[in-house]
C-alpha positions in Angstrom: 108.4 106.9 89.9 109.0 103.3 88.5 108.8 102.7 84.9 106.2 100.3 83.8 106.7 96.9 82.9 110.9 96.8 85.4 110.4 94.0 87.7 111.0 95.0 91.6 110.8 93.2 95.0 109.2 94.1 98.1 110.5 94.4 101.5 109.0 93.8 104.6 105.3 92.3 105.4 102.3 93.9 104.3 98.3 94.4 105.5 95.2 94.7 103.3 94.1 98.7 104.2 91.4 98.8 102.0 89.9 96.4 98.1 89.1 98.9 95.6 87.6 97.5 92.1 90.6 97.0 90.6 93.3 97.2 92.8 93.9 96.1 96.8 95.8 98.7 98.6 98.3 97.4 101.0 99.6 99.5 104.1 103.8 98.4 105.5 103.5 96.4 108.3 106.7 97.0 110.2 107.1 93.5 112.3 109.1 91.0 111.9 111.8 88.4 113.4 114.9 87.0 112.0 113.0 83.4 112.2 110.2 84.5 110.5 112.0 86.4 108.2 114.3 82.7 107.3 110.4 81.1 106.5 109.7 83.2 103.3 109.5 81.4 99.8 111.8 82.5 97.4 109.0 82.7 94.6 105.3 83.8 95.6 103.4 85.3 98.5 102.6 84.0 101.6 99.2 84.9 104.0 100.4 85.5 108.1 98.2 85.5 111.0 98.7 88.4 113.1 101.5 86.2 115.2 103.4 86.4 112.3 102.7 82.6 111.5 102.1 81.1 107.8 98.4 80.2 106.9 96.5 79.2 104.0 95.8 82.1 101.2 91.7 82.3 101.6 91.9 85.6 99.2 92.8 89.8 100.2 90.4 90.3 103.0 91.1 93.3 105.1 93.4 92.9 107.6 95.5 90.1 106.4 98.6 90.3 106.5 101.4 89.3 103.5 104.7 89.1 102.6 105.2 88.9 98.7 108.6 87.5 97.2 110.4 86.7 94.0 110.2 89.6 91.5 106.8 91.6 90.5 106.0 93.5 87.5 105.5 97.3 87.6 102.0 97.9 86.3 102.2 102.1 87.0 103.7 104.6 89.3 103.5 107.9 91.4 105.7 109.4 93.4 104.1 107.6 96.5 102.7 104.9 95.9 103.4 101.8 93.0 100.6 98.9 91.5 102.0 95.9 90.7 100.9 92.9 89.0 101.0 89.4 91.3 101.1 85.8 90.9 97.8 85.3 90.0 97.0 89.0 88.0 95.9 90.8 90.9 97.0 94.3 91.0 98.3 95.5 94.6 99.2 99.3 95.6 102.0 99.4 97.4 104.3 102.1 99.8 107.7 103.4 97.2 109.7 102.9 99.8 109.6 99.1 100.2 109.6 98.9 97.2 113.6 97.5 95.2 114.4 97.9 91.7 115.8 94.5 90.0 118.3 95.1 87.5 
């Protein structure tokens, strides 16, 4: 478990499983190419099409795919799964292991 409040980053892509009232889960989505992996922001997040191609953020719909960057605050914590708090305040439940402690 992560304490609440440490900042971590994520690694890898992610895809909207499900929204839930106060959270949006996110599964891992293992793809990924050394070119598309050299387009990521440093700060932010960043909507993919299924290609693996940047588009405009229309919101968390089901399905979409993301790659989150820069450091996120911890909001709570299990042993599987972590909710953190992004950009813009929404809360996102994530996999443990992508997730990377910043020290």
């Amino acid at each position: 478990m992560i304490e609440a409040g440490k900042k971590v980053t994520l690694i890898g892509a992610f895809k909207v499983r499900e929204k839930q009232d106060d959270y949006i889960i996110f599964d891992s989505f293992e793809k990924g190419t050394v070119e598309m992996t050299n387009q990521y922001n440093d700060v932010g997040y960043q909507e993919y099409d299924v290609d693996g191609k940047e588009k405009d953020f229309d919101g968390f719909t089901k399905g979409d795919f993301f790659r989150f960057n820069g450091e996120l605050e911890v909001v709570r914590s299990n042993e599987l799964f972590t909710k953190l708090k992004v950009i813009d305040g929404t809360i996102i439940s994530v996999p443990n292991h992508k997730i990377v402690e910043v020290e």
